[in-house]
C-alpha positions as CSV (number, residue, x, y, z in Angstrom):
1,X,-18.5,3.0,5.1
2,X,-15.2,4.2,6.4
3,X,-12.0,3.4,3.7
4,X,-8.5,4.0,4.1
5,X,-6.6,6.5,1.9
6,X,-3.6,4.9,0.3
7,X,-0.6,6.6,-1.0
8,X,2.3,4.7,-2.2
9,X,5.9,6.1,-3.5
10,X,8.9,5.0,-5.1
11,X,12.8,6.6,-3.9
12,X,12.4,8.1,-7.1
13,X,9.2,7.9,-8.3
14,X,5.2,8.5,-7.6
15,X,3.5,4.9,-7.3
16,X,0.2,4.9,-6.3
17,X,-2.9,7.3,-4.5
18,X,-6.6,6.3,-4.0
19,X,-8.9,5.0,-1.8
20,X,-9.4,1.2,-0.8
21,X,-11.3,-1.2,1.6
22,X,-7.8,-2.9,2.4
23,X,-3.9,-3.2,1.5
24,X,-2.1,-6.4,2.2
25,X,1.8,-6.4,2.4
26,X,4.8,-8.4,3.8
27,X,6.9,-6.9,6.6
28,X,10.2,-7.9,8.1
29,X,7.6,-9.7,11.1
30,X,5.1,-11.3,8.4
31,X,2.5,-10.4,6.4
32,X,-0.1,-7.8,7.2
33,X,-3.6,-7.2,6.4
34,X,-5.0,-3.3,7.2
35,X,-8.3,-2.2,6.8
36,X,-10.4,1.3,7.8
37,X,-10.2,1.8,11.8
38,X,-6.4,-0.2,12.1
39,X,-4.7,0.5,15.2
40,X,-1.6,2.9,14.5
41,X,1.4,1.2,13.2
42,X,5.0,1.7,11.4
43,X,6.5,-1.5,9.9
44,X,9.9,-2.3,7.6
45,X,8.3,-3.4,4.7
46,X,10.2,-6.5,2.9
47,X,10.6,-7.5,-0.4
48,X,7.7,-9.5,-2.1
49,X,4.1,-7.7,-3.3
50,X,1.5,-5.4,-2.1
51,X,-1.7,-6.1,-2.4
52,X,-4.5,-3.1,-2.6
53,X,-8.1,-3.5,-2.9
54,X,-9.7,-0.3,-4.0
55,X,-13.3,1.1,-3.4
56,X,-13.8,0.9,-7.0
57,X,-11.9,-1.5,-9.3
58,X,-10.0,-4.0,-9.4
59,X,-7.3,-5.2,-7.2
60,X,-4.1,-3.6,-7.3
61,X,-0.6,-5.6,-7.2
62,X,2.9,-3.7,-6.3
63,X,6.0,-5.6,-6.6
64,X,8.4,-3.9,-3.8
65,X,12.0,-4.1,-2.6
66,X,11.3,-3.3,0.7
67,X,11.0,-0.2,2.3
68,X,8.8,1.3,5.0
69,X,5.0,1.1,6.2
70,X,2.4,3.3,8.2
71,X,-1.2,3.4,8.9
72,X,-2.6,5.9,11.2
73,X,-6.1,7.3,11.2
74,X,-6.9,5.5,8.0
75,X,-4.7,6.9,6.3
76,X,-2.1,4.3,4.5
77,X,1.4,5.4,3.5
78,X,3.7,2.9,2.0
79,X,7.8,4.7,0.8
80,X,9.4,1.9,-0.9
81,X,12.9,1.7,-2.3
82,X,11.7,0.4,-5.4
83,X,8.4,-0.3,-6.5
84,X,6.5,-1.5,-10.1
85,X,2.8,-2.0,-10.3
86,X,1.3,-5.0,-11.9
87,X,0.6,-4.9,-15.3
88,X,-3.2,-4.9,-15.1
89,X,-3.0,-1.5,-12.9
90,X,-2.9,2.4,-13.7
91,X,-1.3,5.0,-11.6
92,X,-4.4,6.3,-9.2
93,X,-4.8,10.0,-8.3
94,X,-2.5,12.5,-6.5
């Protein structure tokens, strides 16, 4: 089964690395559902929460501030100005 490899990172800070079956996330033209073979794409990422469903785990919340998004070749990258994970989660691999 093919998964996407996420990475996500703060201004400042390291947020989040691992691999998920799909990451939901509000841009400035909506909200955005990506999962494994997603067409190429590079978003502005607004303010409101990410959403990351892992392989193995539970799902994964991120508060953002907005920021930027890209997916190509499965492979997720989200650099937001400011970002906070929910309080269920733990900081994934780098």
């Amino acid at each position: 089964m093919a998964e996407l490899e996420v990475e996500i990172v703060a201004a400042d800070h390291f947020v989040w690395s691992g691999a998920a079956k799909m990451v939901k996330a509000r841009t400035s033209d909506g909200e955005i559902g990506i999962l494994p073979g997603h067409s190429p794409l590079l978003a502005i990422l607004a303010e409101g929460e990410l959403a990351i469903e892992p392989v193995s785990g539970n799902r994964i919340t991120v508060a953002v501030d907005g920021g930027f998004f890209s997916v190509d070749n499965n492979r997720v990258v989200i650099v937001a100005d400011n970002a906070q994970l929910g309080d269920a989660a733990t900081a994934g691999i780098r």
